[in-house]
C-alpha positions in Angstrom: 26.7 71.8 127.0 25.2 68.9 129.1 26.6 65.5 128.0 23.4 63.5 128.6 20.8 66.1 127.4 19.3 65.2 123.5 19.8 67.7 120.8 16.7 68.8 119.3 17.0 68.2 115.8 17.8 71.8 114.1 15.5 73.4 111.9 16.3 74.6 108.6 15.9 78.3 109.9 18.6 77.2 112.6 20.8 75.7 110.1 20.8 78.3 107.6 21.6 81.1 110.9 24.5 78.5 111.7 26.0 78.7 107.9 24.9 82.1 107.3 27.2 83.3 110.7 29.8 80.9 109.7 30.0 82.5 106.1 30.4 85.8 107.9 32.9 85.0 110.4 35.2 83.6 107.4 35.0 86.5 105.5 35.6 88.6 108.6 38.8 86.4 108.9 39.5 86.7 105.5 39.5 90.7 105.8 41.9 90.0 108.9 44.3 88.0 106.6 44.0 90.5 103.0 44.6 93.2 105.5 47.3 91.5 107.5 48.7 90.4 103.3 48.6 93.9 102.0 50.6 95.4 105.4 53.2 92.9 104.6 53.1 93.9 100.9 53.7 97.3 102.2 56.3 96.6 103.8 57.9 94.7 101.7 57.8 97.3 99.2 59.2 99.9 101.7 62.2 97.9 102.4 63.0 97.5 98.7 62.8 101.0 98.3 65.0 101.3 101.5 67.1 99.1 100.1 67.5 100.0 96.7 68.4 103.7 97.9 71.0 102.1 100.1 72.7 100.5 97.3 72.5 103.7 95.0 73.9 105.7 98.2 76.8 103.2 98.9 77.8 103.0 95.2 77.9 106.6 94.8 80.3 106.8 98.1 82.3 103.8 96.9 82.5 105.9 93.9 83.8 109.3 95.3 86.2 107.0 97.7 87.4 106.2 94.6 87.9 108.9 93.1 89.8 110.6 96.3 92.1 107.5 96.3 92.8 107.8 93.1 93.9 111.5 93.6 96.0 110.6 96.8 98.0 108.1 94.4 98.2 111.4 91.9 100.1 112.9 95.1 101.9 110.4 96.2 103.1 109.9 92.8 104.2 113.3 92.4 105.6 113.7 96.3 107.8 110.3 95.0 109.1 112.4 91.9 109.8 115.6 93.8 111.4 113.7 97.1 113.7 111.9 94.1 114.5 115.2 92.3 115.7 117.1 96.2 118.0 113.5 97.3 119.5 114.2 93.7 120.4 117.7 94.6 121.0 117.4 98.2 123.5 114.4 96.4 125.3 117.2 94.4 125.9 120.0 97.0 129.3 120.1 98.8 129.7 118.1 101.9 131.2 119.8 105.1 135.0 118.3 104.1 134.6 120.1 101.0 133.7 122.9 102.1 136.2 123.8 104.6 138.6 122.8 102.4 137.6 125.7 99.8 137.1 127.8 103.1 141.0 127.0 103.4 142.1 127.8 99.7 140.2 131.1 100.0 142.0 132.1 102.9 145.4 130.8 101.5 144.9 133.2 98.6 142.6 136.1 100.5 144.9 139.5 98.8 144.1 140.8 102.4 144.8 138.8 104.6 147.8 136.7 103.1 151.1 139.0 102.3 151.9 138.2 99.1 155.2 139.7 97.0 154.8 141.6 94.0 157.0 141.0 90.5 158.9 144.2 91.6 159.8 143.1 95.4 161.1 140.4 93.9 163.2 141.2 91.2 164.5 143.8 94.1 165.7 141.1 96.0 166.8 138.9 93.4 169.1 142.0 92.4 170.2 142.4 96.4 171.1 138.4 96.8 172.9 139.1 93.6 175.2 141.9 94.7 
């Protein structure tokens, strides 16, 4: 590449070299660039695959997360009813007052432990105070 040389003037055989190696070096780039094209096609289409699994995947868990809250509500709905239905009978059982209170009446009227008079003792002693 000398700055101060002449060019010979090129010859059609040198010209038609020239275009003939620039043709091929464009199509090589063009192979570079249909390959490089098709790769990212590729890929392309492999991510929406990818991603059109994922979505089917997520919406089939969102589904069955759905489906197990909705049976957890079933339970907590039916824990609600049976709590309600034990605080209404733990409501009607006797409180501790009330029961040593009928502990206390039992006793008072217990046949064997409490002495109590029969018809006949006391029409004896009503006839003895009567005398």
């Amino acid at each position: 590449m000398a700055v101060f040389k002449k060019e010979r003037p090129k010859t059609l055989h040198a010209v038609i070299n020239e275009l003939v190696e620039r043709v091929n070096s464009n199509i090589q780039r063009l192979r570079v660039l249909e390959q490089s094209s098709d790769s990212v096609v590729t890929r392309t289409n492999s991510l929406e695959q990818n991603y059109l699994q994922l979505k089917k995947d997520l919406q089939k868990q969102i589904s069955e997360i759905n489906k197990s809250i909705s049976k957890l509500d079933e339970r907590i709905t039916k824990i609600e009813t049976t709590l309600k239905e034990v605080i209404e009978y733990v409501k009607k059982l006797p409180t501790t007052s009330k029961i040593k209170e009928l502990e206390e009446m039992i006793e008072i009227y217990n046949p064997i432990t409490s002495k109590f008079v029969t018809k006949e003792e006391v029409l004896s002693l009503m006839k003895k105070n009567n005398k």
